[in-house]
C-alpha positions as CSV (number, residue, x, y, z in Angstrom):
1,X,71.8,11.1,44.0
2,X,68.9,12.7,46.0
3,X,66.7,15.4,44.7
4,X,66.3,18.7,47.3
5,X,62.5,18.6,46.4
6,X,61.0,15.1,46.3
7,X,57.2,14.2,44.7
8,X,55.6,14.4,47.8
9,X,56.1,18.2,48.9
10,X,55.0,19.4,45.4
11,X,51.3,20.4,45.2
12,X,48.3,18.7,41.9
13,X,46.7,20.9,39.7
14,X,50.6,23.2,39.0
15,X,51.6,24.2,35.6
16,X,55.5,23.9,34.9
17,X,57.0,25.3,31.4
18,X,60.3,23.9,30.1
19,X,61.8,25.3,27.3
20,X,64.5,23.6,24.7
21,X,65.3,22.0,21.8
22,X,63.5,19.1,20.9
23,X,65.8,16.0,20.8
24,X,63.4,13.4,20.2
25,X,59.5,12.6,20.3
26,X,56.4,10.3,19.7
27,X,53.5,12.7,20.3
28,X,51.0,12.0,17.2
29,X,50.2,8.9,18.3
30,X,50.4,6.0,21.5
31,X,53.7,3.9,22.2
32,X,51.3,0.5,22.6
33,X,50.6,-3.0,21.5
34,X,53.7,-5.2,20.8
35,X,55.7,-1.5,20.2
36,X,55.4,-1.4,24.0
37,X,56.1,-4.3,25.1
38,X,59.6,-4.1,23.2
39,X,60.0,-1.1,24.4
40,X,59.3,-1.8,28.0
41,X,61.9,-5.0,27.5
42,X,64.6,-2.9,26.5
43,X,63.4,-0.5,29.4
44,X,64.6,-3.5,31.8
45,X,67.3,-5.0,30.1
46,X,68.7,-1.3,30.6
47,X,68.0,-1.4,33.9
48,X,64.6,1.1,34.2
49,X,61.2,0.9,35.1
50,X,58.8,-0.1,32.2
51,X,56.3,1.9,31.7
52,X,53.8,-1.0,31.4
53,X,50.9,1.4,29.8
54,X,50.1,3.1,26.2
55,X,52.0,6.5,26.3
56,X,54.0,9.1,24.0
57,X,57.5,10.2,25.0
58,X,59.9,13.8,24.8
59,X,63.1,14.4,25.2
60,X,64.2,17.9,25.5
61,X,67.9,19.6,25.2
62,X,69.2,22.6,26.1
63,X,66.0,22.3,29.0
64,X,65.7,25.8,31.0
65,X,62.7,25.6,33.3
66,X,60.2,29.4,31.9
67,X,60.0,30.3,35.8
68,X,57.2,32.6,36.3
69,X,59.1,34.5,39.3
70,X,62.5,33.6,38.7
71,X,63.6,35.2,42.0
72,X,61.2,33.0,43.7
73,X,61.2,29.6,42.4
74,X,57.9,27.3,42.9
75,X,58.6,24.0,44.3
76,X,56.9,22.3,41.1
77,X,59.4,24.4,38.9
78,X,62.7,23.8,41.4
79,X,61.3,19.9,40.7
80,X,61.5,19.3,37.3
81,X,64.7,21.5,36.8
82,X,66.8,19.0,39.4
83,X,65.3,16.5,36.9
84,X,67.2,17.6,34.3
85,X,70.6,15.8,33.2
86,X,73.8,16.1,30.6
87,X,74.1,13.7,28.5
88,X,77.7,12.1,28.6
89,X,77.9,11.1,24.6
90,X,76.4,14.3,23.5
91,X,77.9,17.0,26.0
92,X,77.2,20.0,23.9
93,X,73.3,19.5,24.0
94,X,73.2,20.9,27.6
95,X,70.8,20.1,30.1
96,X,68.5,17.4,29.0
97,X,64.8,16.8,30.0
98,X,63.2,13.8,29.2
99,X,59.2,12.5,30.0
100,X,57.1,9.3,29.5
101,X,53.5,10.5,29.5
102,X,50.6,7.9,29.9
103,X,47.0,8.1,29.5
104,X,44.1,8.0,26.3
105,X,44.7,11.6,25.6
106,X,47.9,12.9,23.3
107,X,49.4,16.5,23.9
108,X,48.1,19.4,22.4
109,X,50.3,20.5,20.1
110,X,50.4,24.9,19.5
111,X,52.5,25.9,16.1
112,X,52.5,29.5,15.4
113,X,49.9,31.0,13.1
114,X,50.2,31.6,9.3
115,X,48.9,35.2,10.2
116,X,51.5,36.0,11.6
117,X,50.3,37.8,14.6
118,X,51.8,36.3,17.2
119,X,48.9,34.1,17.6
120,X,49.1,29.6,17.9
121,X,47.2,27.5,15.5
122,X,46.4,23.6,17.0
123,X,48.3,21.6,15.1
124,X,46.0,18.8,13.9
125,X,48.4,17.3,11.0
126,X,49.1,14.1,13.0
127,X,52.8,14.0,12.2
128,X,55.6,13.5,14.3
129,X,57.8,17.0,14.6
130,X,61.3,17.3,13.8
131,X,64.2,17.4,16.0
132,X,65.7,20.4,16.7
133,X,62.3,22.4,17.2
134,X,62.6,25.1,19.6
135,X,59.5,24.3,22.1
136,X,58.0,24.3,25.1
137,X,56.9,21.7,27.3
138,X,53.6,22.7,29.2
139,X,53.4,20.1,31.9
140,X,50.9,19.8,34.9
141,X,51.1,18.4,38.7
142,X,48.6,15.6,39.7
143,X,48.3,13.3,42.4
144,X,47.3,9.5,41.6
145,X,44.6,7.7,43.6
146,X,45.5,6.1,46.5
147,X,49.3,7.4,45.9
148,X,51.1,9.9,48.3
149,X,53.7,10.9,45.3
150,X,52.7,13.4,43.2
151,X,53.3,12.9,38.8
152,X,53.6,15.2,36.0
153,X,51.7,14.9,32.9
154,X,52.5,16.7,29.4
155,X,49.4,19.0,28.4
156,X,50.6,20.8,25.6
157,X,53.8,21.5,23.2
158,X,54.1,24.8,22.0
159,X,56.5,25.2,18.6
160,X,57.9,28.8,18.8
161,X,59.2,28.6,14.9
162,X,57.3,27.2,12.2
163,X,56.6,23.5,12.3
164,X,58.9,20.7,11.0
165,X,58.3,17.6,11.0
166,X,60.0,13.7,11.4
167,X,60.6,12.5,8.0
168,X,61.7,8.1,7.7
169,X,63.1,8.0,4.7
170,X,60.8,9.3,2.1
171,X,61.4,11.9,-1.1
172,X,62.6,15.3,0.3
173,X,59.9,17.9,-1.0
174,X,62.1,20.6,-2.3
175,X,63.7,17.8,-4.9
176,X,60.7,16.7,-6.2
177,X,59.9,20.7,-6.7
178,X,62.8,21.4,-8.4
179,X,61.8,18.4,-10.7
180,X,58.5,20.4,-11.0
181,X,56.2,18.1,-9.1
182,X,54.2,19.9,-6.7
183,X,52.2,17.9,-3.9
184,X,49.4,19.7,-2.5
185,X,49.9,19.4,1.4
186,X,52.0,17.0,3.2
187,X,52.3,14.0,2.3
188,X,51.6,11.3,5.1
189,X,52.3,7.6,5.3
190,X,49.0,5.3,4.2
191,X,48.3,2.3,6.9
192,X,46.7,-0.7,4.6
193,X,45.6,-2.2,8.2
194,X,43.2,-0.1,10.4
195,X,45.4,2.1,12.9
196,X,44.2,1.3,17.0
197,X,41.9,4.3,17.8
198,X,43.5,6.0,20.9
199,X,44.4,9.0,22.3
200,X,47.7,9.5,24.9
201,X,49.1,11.5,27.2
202,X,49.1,12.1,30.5
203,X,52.4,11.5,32.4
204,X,54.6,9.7,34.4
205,X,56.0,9.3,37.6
206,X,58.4,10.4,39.6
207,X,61.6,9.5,41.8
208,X,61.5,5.8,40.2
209,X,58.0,5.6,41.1
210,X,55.2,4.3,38.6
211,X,51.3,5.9,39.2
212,X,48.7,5.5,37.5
213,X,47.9,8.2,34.6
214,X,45.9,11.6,35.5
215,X,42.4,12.4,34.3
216,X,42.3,15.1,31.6
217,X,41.9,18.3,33.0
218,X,39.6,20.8,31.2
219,X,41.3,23.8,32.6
220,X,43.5,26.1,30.2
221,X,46.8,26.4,30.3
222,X,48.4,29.8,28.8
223,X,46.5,28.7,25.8
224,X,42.7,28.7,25.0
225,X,41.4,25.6,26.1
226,X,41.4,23.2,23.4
227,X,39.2,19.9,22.5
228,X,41.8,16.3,22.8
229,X,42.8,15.2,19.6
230,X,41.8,12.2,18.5
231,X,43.3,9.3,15.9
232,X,40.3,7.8,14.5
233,X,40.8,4.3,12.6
234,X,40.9,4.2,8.9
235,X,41.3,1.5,6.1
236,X,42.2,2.6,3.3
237,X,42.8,0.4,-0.1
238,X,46.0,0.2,-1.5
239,X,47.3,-0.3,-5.2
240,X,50.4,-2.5,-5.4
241,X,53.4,-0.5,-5.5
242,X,56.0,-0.5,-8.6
243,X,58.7,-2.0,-7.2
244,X,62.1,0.5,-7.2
245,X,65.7,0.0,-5.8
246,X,65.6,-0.1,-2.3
247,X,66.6,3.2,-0.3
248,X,69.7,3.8,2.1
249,X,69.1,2.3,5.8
250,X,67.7,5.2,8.0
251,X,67.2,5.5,11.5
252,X,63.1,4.8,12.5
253,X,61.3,6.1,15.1
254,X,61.5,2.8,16.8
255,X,65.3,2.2,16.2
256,X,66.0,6.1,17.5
257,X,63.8,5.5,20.9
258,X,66.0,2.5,21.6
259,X,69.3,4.2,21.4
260,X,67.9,7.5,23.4
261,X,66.3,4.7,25.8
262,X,69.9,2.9,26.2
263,X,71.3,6.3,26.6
264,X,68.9,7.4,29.5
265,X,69.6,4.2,31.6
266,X,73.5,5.0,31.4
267,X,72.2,8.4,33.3
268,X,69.8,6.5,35.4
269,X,70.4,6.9,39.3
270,X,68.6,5.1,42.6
271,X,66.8,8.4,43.1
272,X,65.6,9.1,39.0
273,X,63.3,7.9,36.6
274,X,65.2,10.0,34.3
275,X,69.0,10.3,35.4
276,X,70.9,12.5,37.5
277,X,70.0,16.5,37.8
278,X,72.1,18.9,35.8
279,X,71.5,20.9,39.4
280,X,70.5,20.9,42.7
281,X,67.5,23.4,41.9
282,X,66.4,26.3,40.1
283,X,67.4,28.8,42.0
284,X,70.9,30.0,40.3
285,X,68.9,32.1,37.8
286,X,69.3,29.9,35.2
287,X,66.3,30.1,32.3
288,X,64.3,33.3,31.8
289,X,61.1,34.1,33.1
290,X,58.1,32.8,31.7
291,X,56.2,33.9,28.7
292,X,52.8,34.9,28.5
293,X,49.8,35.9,25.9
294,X,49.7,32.6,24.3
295,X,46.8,32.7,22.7
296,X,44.7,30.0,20.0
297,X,42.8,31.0,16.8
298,X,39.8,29.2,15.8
């Protein structure tokens, strides 16, 4: 199915906000190394593009597009709302928004503040968050070198609701307080082997095409301007663990990016990257107008 608006009439250096529940997510850290290649595999065996470069990944539900003017549409925003799509197996998650975002830098990610004034905090706790999140997708226009096509790329994430995040198995917190053991912070998964130093984000392409990933952009976007985050490698020395009963097969990250991937190709048209729109634009009203005063502290 074609799109009313292609890549080539929208205009670099636009901000687009897209609001929804989050449905899935790698954000802390790159998709790279020999996760990328199997991911890019599957990617063709399904039938889509590989991505062929380090990137994260969201996916979106209930997507509305935060329209600044929602009686007057930009092209950039009429874009990525014919770029949303149902999902056939999960009908009742609405429109769906998905993005592969490449690059060395990873999304800045805004959680609300413990103050409670209304104010967003950076999150910096390098964890994945949890489905269902109610956030919003800040993304920006660019234009590749030596491309006519225009791309989006994912700046920020802001959580409106206090931050969850992805747990793989794992002791649930609350059982080990009712047991009255209390772990000061969040507990985080310990790499024996030093973790690859990067830093993703920047996006994808558009209408099946694959550019090259935008430069970071210093400019702030509805939120103070805020420093990339960084993963830094560390080694850290492990004791042998006791060894215990081994726990209930759970979904990974990996496993759950596979079956969303597989899902995505079943959507996937000639004229999509991502599948077919869940409209033909913007323009029926749908999604209220854009929010504002998004501020950082510290």
């Amino acid at each position: 199915m074609n799109h009313s608006i292609s890549a080539s009439k929208i205009t670099e250096g636009k901000n687009v906000f897209i609001r929804g529940k989050l449905g899935f997510a790698i954000l802390a850290r790159l998709i790279e190394g020999a996760e990328l290649v199997t991911s890019d595999q599957r990617k063709t065996k399904n039938g889509m593009s590989p991505i062929g470069k380090p990137h994260t990944t969201a996916t979106i539900t209930h997507a509305e597009v935060q329209f600044a003017d929602p009686n007057s549409p930009t092209l950039e925003e009429q874009f990525v709302s014919e770029r949303r799509y149902d999902s056939p197996k999960n009908p009742d998650t609405g429109p769906n928004y998905s993005i592969d975002s490449k690059g060395s830098t990873l999304p800045v990610i805004a959680i609300p503040s413990p103050k409670g004034d209304g104010t967003y905090d950076q999150d910096e706790s390098g964890l994945e968050l949890a489905q269902g999140l109610d956030v919003t997708l800040v993304l920006r226009t660019y234009k590749p070198k030596d491309f006519t096509n225009r791309g989006l790329a994912l700046e920020q994430v802001i959580v409106h609701e206090p931050p969850r995040y992805y747990k793989a198995g794992g002791v649930d917190q609350a059982e080990l307080a009712a047991r009255g053991i209390v772990l000061n912070g969040t507990p985080r998964p310990v790499q024996a082997a030093p973790a690859h130093a990067a830093v993703p984000v920047a996006t994808e392409i558009e209408d099946g095409l694959s550019f090259p990933a935008p430069q970071p952009t210093s400019a702030p976007v509805n939120v103070a301007a805020q420093a990339p985050v960084q993963t830094a490698p560390a080694t850290v020395a492990v004791a042998p663990a006791p060894v215990t009963a081994p726990a209930p097969a759970q979904e990974t990250l990996e496993q759950k990016l596979a079956r969303l991937e597989a899902e995505n190709a079943s959507l996937r048209d000639a004229g999509s990257a991502v599948g077919s729109p869940v409209a033909t634009g913007p323009w029926n009203g749908s999604g209220p107008a854009q929010e504002a005063g998004i501020t950082y502290q510290g």
